[in-house]
C-alpha positions in Angstrom: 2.3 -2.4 -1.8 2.1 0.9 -0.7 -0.9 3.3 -1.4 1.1 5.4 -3.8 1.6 2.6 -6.4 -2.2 1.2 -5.8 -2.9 4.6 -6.6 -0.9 4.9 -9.7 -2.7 1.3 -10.8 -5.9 3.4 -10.4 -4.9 6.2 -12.3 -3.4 4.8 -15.1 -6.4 2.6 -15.1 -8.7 5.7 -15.6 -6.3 7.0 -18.0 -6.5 4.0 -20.1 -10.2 4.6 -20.5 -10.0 8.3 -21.3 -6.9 8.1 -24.0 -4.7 5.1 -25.5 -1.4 4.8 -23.2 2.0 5.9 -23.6 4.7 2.9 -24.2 6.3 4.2 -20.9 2.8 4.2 -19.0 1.7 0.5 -20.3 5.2 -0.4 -19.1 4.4 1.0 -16.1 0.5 -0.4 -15.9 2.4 -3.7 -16.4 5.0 -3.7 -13.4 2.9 -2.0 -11.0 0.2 -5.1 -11.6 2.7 -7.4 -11.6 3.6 -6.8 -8.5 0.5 -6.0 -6.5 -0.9 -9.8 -7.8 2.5 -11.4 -6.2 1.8 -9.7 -3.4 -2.0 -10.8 -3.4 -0.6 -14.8 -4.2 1.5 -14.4 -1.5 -1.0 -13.4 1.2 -3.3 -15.8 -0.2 -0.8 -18.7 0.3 -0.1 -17.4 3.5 3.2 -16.3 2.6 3.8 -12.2 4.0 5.9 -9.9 1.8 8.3 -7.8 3.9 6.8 -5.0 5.3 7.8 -1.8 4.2 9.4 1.5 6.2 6.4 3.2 5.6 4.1 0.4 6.6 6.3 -0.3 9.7 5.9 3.4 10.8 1.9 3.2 10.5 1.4 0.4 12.6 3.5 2.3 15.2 1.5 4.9 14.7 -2.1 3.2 14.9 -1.0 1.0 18.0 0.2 4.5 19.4 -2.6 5.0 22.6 -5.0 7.9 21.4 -7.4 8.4 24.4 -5.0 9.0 26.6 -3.6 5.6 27.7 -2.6 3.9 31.0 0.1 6.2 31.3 -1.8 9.6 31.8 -4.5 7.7 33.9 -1.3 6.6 36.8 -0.1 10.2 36.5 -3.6 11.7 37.6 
């Protein structure tokens, strides 16, 4: 689950304790939960969900060298 949607839990969430809910944004509370516990089941039991484009291009990013690296050491 990407941060947008665990954001969205959050803010409906707070919204829920400000004002009562629209039908469209329980509907919404509903699905978003639903999904982030099967995800949460499913890393529990071991089981991964597929990883997402967005996750994908993080983890490129984080294992991207950021002090340089080997490379610019050999060029020096």
């Amino acid at each position: 689950m990407n941060k947008k949607k665990v954001d969205r839990i959050n803010e409906l969430g707070r919204l829920s304790k400000e004002r009562a809910l629209t039908e469209d944004e329980r509907a919404e509370q509903a699905a978003l939960r639903a999904e982030y516990i099967a995800e949460f089941r499913a890393l529990i039991r071991g089981e991964k969900p597929p990883v997402t484009d967005d996750e994908k291009e993080k983890e490129e990013n984080d294992a991207a060298p950021t002090d340089g690296g080997e490379e610019e050491k050999k060029e020096k």
